[in-house]
Every structure is written in structure tokens, then in C-alpha cells.
C-alpha positions in Angstrom: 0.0 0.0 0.0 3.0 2.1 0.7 3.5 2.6 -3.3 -0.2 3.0 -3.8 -0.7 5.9 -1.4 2.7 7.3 -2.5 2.0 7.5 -6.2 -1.7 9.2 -5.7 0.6 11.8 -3.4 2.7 12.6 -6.4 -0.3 13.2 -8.5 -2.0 15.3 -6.1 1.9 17.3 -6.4 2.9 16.5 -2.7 5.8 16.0 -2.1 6.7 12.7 0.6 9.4 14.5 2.9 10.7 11.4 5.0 9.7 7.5 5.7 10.6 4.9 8.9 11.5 1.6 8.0 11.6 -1.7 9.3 14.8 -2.9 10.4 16.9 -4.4 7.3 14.5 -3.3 4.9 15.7 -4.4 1.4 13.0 -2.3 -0.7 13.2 1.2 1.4 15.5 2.5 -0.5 14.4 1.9 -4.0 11.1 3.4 -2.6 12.8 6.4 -1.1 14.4 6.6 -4.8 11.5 6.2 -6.9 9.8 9.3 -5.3 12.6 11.2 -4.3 12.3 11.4 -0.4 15.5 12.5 1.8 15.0 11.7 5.3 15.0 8.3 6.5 13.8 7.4 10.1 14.9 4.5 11.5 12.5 4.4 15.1 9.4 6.0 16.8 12.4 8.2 18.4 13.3 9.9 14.8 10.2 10.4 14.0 9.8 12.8 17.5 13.1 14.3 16.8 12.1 15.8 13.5 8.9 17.1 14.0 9.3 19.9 12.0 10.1 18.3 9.1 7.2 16.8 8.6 3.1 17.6 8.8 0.8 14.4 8.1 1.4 11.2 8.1 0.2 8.0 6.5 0.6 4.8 8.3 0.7 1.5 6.1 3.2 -1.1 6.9 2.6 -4.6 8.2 -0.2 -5.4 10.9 2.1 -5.6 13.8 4.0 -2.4 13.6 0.4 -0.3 12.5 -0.9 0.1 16.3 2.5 0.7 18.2 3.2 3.7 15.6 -0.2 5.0 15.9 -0.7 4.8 19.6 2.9 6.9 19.9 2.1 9.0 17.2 -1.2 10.2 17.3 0.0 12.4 20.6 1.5 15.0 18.5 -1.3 16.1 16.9 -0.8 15.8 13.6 -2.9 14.6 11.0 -2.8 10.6 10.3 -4.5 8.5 7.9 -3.8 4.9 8.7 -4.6 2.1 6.5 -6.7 -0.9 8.5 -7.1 -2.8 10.1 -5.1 -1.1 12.8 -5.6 -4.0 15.7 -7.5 -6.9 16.2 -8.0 -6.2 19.5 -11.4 -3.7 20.4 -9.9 -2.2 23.7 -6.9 -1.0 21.9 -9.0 0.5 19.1 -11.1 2.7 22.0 -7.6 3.8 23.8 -7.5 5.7 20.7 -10.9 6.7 20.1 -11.2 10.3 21.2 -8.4 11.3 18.9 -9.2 13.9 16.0 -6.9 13.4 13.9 -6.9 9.8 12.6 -8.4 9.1 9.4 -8.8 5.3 9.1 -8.1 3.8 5.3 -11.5 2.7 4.3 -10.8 3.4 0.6 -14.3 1.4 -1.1 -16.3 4.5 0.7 -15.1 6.4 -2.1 -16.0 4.0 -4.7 -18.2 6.1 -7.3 -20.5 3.4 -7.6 -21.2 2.9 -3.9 -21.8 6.9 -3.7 -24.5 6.5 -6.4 -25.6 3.7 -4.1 -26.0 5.8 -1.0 -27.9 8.4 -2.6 -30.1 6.3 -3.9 -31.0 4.4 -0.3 -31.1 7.1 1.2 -34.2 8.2 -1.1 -35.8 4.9 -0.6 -36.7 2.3 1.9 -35.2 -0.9 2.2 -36.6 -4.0 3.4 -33.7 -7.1 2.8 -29.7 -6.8 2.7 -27.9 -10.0 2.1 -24.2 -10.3 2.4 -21.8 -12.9 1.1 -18.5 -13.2 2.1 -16.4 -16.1 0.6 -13.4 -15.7 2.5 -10.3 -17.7 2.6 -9.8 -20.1 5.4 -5.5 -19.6 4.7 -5.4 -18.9 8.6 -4.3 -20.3 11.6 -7.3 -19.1 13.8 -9.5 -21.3 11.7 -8.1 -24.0 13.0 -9.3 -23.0 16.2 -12.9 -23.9 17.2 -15.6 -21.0 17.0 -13.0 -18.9 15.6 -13.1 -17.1 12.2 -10.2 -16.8 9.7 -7.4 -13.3 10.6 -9.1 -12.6 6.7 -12.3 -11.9 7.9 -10.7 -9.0 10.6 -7.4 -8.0 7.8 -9.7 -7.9 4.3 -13.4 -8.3 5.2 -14.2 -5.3 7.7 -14.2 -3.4 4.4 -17.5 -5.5 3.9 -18.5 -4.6 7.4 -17.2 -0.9 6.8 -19.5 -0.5 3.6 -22.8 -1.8 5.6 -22.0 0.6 8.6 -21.5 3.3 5.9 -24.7 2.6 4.5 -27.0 1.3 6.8 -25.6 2.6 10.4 -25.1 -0.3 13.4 -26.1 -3.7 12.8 -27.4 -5.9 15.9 -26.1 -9.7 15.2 -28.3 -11.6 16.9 -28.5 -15.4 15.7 -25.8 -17.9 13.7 -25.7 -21.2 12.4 -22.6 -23.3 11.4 -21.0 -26.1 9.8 -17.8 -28.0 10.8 -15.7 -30.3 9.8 -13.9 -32.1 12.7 -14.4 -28.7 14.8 -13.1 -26.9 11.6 -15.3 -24.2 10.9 -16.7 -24.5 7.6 -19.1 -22.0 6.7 -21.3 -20.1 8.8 -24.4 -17.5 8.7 -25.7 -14.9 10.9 -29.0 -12.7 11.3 -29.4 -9.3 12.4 -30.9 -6.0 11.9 -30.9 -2.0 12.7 -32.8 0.7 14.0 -34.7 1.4 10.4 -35.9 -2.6 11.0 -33.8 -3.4 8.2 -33.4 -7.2 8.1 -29.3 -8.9 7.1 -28.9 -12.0 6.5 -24.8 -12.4 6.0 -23.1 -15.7 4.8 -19.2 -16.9 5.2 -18.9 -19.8 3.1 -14.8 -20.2 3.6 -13.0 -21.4 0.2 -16.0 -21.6 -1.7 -16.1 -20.3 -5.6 -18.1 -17.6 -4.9 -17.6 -13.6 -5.0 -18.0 -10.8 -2.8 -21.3 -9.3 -2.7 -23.9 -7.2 -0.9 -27.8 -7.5 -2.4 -30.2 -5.0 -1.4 -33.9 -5.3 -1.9 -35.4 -1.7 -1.7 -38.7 -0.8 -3.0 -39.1 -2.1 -6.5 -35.3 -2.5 -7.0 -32.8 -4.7 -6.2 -29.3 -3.9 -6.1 -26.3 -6.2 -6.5 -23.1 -4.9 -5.7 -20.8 -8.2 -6.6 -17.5 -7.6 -6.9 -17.8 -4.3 -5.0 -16.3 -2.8 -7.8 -19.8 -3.5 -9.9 -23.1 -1.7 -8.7 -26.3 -3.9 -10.7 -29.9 -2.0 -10.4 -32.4 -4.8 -11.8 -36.4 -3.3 -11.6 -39.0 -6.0 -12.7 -39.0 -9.3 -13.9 -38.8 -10.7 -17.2 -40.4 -14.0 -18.2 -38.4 -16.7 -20.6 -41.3 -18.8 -22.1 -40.3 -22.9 -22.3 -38.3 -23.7 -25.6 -36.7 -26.4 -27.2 -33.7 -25.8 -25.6 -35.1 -24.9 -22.7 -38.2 -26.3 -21.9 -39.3 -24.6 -18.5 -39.9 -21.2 -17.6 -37.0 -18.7 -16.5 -37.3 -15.7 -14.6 -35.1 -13.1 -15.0 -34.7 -10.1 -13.2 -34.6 -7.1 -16.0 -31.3 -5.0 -16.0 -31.9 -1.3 -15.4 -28.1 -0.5 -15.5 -24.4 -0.9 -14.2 -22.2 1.2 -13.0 -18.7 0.2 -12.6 -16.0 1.9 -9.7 -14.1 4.7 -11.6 -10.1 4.3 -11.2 -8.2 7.1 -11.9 -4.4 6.4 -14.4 -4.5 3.5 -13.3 -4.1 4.0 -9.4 -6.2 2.0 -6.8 -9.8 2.4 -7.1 -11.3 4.5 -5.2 -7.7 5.7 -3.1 -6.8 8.9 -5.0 -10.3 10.3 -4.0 -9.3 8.9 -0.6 -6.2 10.8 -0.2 -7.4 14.1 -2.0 -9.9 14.2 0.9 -7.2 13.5 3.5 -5.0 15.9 2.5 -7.7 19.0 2.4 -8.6 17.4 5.9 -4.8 18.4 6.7 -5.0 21.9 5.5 -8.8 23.1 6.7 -9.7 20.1 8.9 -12.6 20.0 6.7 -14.1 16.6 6.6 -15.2 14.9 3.7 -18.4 12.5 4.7 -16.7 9.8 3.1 -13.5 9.4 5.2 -13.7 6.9 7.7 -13.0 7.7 11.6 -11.6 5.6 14.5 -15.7 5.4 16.0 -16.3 4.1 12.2 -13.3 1.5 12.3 -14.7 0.5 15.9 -18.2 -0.2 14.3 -16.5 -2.5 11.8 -14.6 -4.5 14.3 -17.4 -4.6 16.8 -19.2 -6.2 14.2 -16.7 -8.7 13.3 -16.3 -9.5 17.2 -19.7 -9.8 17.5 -20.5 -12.7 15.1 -17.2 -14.7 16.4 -18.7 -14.5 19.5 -22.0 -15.8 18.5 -20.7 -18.9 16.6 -18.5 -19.8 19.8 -21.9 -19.8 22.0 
């Protein structure tokens, strides 16, 4: 991510003034290089030292390093957009809660086709949201009983991000599984929020299956599947029996599609991300799109809350 977030800097014309490093880094260098950065810190204690030389920062380096440099860092003040998930761990995330001036990097909020999407729920009312998440099992914790895979907490809470983004807090409040010899295989969960929206969300681990969130609102459904793809189907069409086919198909009638803008070929949705993060810097304006610590919290609440339900 470092090279994403640095190349929608240079394109914005900022310039990157300094960067810490891990300890024997082989690719800092080439990276300092490639956008022509002087300053290299080596510790939290460099980065304190030379203050002055710096004004925001962007944390995102590997999950064990993200919460030690944002805990220390966030005291001076300064603005800080760190990519997620910042910790696994929910009373670490609210030690850090009342702070200002952390952006968290939910980057699929700025997706141009779940804008459109927001607008248009929030002109209609929405009666069924069904999630799927397909996530790898490629963890250790799945081995564990009642436990979900570290890719559900590193790569899906953008899943639970979007639905917080777009539908406020979900209550989890019932789950049914399947193991394998106390392997978790697949599991499901229902729940619902304040508008008396009704979720229904399914983690079928290793399965072929995609990504997707389906809303039924009104007389429309909407598919987002991948996230990058917004579907708006109204009506039904009917498929009379044939020769080939000899039973009646119903298909839902495509209205239109609208597909996640990318801009010169930089991350989807991430150059919008950063432009907003770096007016944020100079006139603490706040785009409604960037994500805050008590949005990241929602997220991982979320994600703690249905591991806890499948381990009762």
C-alpha cells in the first residue's frame, strides 16, 4: 500500500518528505528513490526528533508495527491517515478513540459506484440486505474452534465498513454453522438495525463464490458483486419454455451498471481517498466519506460480535 498511497501523493503534487523503516528493509530504499524522499527514520524516536520536518502522516506497513506507531504518534497532533485494520483487539482501538486526527483507510467509501448507491437508499426504503463473504480459510485461527479466519478482521471489515457506511449499526443476533472435525466450515448470521432493516450475511470459507452485498429496496434490487460492480435490476422478465429450454426462466430485468471509476490507473477509489485526507490536513474540513476511529470501531465490533456468536 505504501507505493499505492505514495503514487496518488505525487499526483496530487505533494511531495513525501521522509519515511521509517523496518529494520533491514531491502526495498526502502528503492522506494525512497523512486519518489525522491530525503529523510529516513529508523525508530518512533526519529520520527519525535524531527517534528518539523514533517506535517501528516500515513501509516501503512505490516499489521504488527500499524498500532505501536499510531498509539505513539497520534500524541503529537498531527494529521494521520492509517490504513486498516489497525488491531485486532477492540480495547486498543477505544484507547485511541477520542483522537481527531486519525483518518482510518477505508478506501471502497469512495468508490463512485457505492456513492450513487448511498444516494439512492437514502431516497428509498429498504426492506432485505444480504451479504456474502467467501473468504479464505488460509489462517491459523481457523483451526481454532468458533473462531473465524485473521481474513475476515485484515480484508473483510471493508464488507462490514460498507454496511455501517450505509446502513448505520447492525445488531447480530443469531448464527448457524457447519464444521468439519471442529473446523469451521461455513457459517451465517442474522441481524438487523434501528430502520428494522433485516441482514442475513453468509461466510462460506474457500468456496467459488464472490463478494457481494444484495439490497432489496422498493421495486429495486441492487447487486453490488464484486464491490467494484453496482447492478440495479427493476421487474422481472419472463423466458417462455423452448426447445432448448423447456421450463420457464425468470429473470430479473437489468436497469443499468455502474462500474468503480479508477483514476491512471491508481487504486480504485484511493486517489479520491487521499485528495480528501489531505484537504482534511490543511482546513480540517471533513469529507463525509472518510472513515474515523468510532467508524473503524463499528467494523470490528461487528466482526467480534459474530465470532462471538458462533462460539456460544
Amino acid at each position: 500500500m505504501a507505493n499505492e498511497h505514495a503514487k496518488c501523493l505525487k499526483n496530487l503534487g505533494l511531495n513525501i518528505s521522509s519515511v521509517i523503516s523496518s529494520e533491514g528493509s531491502k526495498t526502502v530504499d528503492n522506494f525512497m528513490s523512486s519518489y525522491n524522499i530525503e529523510h529516513k527514520f529508523h525508530n518512533l524516536k526519529d520520527i519525535f526528533n524531527n517534528k518539523d520536518i514533517w506535517n501528516a502522516a500515513i501509516i501503512c506497513c505490516s499489521e504488527e508495527f500499524v498500532f505501536p506507531y499510531l498509539d505513539k504518534i497520534a500524541k503529537l497532533d498531527k494529521p494521520i491517515l492509517v490504513e486498516k485494520p489497525i488491531t485486532y483487539d477492540l480495547q486498543k482501538l477505544e484507547k485511541l478513540i477520542y483522537y481527531k486526527n486519525i483518518i482510518v483507510g477505508f478506501n471502497r467509501r469512495f468508490y463512485t459506484n457505492i456513492s450513487y448507491l448511498k444516494t439512492e437508499l437514502e431516497k428509498n426504503n429498504v426492506d432485505l440486505v444480504k451479504i456474502c463473504l467467501p473468504e479464505s480459510s488460509i489462517s491459523g485461527r481457523l483451526k481454532n474452534q468458533g473462531s473465524l479466519p485473521d481474513l475476515v478482521y485484515s480484508n473483510s471489515i471493508h464488507a462490514f465498513d460498507i454496511l455501517s457506511y450505509l446502513f448505520g449499526n447492525i445488531s447480530w443476533h443469531s448464527s448457524v454453522q457447519s464444521k468439519t472435525e471442529k473446523v469451521l466450515k461455513s457459517c451465517s448470521f442474522l441481524g438487523s438495525n434501528k430502520q428494522n432493516i433485516n441482514f442475513s450475511l453468509d461466510l462460506p470459507f474457500d468456496y467459488p463464490d464472490n463478494f457481494s452485498i444484495t439490497i432489496y429496496s422498493d421495486d429495486s434490487m441492487y447487486v453490488l458483486k464484486p464491490f467494484e460492480i453496482l447492478k440495479v435490476y427493476r421487474g422481472i422478465d419472463i423466458q417462455e419454455p423452448q426447445d432448448e429450454i423447456t421450463h420457464r426462466i425468470y429473470k430479473p430485468r437489468l436497469q443499468s451498471s455502474i462500474v468503480a471509476e479508477s483514476n491512471e490507473n491508481l487504486k480504485t477509489g484511493l486517489l479520491e481517498q487521499d485528495k480528501s485526507f489531505v484537504e482534511f490536513c490543511n482546513s480540517e474540513t471533513v469529507d463525509c466519506r472518510l472513515a474515523s476511529l468510532v467508524d473503524a470501531k463499528a467494523a470490528l465490533s461487528s466482526i467480534i460480535k459474530i465470532e462471538n456468536l458462533i462460539k456460544t
